[in-house]
C-alpha positions as CSV (number, residue, x, y, z in Angstrom):
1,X,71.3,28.2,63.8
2,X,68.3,27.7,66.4
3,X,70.8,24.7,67.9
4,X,73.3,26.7,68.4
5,X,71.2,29.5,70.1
6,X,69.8,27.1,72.5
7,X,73.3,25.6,73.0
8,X,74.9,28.6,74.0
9,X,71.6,29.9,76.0
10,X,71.9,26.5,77.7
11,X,75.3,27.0,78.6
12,X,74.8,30.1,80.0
13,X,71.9,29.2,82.3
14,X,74.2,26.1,83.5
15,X,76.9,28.7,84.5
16,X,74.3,30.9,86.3
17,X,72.9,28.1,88.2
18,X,76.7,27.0,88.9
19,X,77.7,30.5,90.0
20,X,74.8,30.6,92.0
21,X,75.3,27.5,93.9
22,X,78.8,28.5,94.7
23,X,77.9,31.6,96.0
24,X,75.4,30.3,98.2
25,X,78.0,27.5,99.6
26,X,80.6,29.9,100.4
27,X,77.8,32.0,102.2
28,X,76.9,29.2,104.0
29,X,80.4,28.4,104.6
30,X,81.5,32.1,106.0
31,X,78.2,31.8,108.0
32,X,76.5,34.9,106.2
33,X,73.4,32.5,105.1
34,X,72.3,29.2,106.2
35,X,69.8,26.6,104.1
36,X,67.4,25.2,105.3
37,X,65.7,21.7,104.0
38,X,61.9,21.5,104.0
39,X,60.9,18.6,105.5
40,X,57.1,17.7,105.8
41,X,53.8,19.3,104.6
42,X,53.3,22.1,106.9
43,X,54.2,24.6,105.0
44,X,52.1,23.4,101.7
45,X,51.4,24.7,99.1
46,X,54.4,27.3,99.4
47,X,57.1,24.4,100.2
48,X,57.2,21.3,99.2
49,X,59.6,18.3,101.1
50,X,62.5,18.4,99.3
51,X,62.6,22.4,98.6
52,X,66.4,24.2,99.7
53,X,65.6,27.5,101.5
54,X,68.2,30.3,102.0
55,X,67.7,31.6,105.3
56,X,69.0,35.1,106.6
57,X,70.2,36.1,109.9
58,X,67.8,39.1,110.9
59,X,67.5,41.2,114.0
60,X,64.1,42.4,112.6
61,X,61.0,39.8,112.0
62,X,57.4,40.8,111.6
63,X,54.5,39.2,111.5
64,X,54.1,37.2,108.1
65,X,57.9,36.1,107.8
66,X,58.7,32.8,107.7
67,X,61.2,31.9,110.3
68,X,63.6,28.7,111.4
69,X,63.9,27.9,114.6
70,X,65.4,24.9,117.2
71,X,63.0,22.9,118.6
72,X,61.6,23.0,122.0
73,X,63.1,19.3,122.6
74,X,65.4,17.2,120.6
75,X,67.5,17.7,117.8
76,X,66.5,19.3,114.3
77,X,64.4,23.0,113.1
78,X,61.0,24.0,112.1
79,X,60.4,26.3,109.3
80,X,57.2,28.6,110.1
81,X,55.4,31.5,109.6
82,X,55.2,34.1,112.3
83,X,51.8,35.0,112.9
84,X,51.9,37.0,116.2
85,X,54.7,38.9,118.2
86,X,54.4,39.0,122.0
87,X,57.0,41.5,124.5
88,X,57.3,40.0,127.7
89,X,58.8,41.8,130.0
90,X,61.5,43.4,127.4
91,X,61.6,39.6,125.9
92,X,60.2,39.0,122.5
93,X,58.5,36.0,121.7
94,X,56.8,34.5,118.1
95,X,53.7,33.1,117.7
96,X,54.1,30.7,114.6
97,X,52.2,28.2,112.2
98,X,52.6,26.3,109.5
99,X,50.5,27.3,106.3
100,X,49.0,24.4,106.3
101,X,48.5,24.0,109.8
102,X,45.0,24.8,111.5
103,X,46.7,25.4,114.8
104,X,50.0,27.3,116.0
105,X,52.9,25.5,117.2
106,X,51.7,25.4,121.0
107,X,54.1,22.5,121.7
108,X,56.9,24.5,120.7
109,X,56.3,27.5,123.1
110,X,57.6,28.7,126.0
111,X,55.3,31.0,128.3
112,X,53.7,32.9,125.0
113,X,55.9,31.7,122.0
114,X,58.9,30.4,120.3
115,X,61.5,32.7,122.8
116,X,64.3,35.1,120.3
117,X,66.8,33.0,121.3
118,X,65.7,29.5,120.1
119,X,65.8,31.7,116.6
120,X,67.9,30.8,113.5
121,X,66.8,33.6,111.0
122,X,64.4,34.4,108.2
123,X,63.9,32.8,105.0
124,X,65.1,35.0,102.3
125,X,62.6,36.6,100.1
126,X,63.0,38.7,96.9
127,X,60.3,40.7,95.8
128,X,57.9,39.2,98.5
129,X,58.4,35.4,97.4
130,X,60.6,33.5,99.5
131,X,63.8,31.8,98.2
132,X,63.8,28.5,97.1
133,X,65.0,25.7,95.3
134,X,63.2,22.9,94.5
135,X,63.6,19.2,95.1
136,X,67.8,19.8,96.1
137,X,66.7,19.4,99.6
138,X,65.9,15.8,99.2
139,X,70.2,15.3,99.0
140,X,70.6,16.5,102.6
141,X,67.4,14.9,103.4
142,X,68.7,11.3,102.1
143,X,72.3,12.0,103.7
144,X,70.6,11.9,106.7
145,X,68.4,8.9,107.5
146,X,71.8,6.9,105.8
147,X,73.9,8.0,108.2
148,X,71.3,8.3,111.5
């Protein structure tokens, strides 16, 4: 009896996590969503390299969200945390840092911040904890330095 329980409890949670990820793709797909792969220790303890975050296209970020953005040169993103929002001249700029970073990202500003437009999104939070999924990221992650 208890093996059959956990059996069909198991089952269920496989479909969830299934249903879930298929969701997420199609999202990402129709361009609703993008994920983001956490990539270095920055952002410690909250995300680890290898987490998956679901990030959320916004036209509203405050201080304390945790944003994606292009860096200032080269290819690839930096997941931060906006700790300071500056309007220039009817131009809005974010002050970001890593959590476990003593300093803000001063080599990825421009004048007073990282400028709206170098801006992905927000990660997605529900209930005040941000979206994530453990150790998937390392796929994307490994895809990568194969085929670079």
């Amino acid at each position: 009896m208890k093996y059959r329980l956990l059996t069909i409890i198991g089952r269920i949670i496989g479909n969830l996590i299934v249903v879930l990820l298929l969701m997420t793709i199609l999202l990402n797909v129709f361009g609703l969503i993008v994920l983001g792969t956490v990539e270095g220790p920055s952002m410690e303890p909250l995300f680890q390299t290898g987490d998956l975050v679901v990030i959320i296209k916004s036209d509203e970020i405050n201080v304390g969200d945790i944003i994606i953005f292009k860096k200032k040169a080269g290819d690839g993103f930096i997941i931060h945390r906006v700790i300071e929002i500056r309007n220039i001249s009817n131009s809005l700029y974010y002050v970001t840092k890593g959590d476990n970073n003593v300093l803000p990202d001063y080599q990825e500003f421009e004048v007073a911040g990282v400028p709206s437009h170098r801006v992905i999104g927000k990660v997605l939070e529900i209930n005040g904890l941000p979206l994530k999924i453990p150790l998937i990221g390392y796929l994307p992650l490994m895809a990568r330095k194969l085929f670079s």
